[in-house]
C-alpha positions as CSV (number, residue, x, y, z in Angstrom):
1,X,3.0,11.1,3.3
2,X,2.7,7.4,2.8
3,X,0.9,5.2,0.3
4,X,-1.8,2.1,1.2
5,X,-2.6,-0.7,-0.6
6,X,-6.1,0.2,-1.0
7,X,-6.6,-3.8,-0.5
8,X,-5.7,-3.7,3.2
9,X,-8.0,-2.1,5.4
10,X,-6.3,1.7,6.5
11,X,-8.2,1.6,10.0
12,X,-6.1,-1.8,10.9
13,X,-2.8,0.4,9.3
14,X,-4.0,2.6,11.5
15,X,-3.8,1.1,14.5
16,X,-0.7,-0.4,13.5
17,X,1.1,2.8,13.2
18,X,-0.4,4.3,16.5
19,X,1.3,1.4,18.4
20,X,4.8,2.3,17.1
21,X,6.1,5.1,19.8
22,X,7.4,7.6,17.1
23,X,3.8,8.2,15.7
24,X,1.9,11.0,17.4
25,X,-0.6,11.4,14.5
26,X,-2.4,9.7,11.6
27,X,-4.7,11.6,8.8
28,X,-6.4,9.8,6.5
29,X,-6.3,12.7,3.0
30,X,-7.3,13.2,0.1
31,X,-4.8,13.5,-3.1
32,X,-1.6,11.3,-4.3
33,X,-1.4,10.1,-0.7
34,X,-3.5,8.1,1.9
35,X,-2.3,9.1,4.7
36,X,-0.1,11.9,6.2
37,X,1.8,10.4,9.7
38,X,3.3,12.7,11.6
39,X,6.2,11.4,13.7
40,X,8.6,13.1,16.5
41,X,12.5,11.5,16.1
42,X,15.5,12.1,17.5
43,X,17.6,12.5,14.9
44,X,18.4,11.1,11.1
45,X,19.7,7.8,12.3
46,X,16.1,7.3,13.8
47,X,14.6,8.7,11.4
48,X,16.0,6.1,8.9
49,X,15.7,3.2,11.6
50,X,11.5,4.3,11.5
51,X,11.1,4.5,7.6
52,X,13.3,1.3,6.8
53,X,12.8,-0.8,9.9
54,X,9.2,-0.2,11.0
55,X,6.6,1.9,8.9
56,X,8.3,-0.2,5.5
57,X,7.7,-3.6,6.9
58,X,4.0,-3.1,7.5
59,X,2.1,-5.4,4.5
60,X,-0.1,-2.0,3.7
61,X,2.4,0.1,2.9
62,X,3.9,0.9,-0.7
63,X,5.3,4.1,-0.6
64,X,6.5,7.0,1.9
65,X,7.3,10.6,1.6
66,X,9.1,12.5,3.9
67,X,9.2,16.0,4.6
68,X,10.7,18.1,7.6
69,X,9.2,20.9,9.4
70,X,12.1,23.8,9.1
71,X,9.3,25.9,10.9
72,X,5.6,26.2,11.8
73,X,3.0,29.0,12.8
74,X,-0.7,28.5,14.3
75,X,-3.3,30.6,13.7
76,X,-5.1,30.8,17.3
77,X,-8.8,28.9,16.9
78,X,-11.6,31.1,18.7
79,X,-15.0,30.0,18.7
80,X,-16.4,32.9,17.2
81,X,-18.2,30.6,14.1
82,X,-15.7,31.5,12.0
């Protein structure tokens, strides 16, 4: 979950995150956040090199909150209309 300074334009943070390798997604949400970035890492060391080395040093960014996925399940879409 990371914070924008609502000054800077989130489309151009955007597109500033998409370049880095690590990031395979970007939503822009509703809430205490801005944006939720979802990143794929090889470990903690890289993880920590991507927080303080990249996604910190962009001049939109305030604040980031991160959370690991221990496990995940997908409910199958259909295209019933429902």
């Amino acid at each position: 979950h990371v914070s924008v300074d609502q000054q800077q334009d989130f489309d151009e943070f955007a597109a500033q995150l998409l370049a880095m390798d690590e990031v395979v997604e970007i939503f822009n949400v509703t809430g205490e956040f801005d944006a939720l970035v979802r990143i794929w890492v090889r470990d903690f060391r890289h993880l920590r090199e991507f927080l303080y080395g990249k996604i910190s040093e962009l001049p939109a960014h305030q604040n980031t909150v991160s959370s690991m996925v221990l496990a995940n399940q997908v409910k199958p879409l259909t295209l019933s209309g429902r």
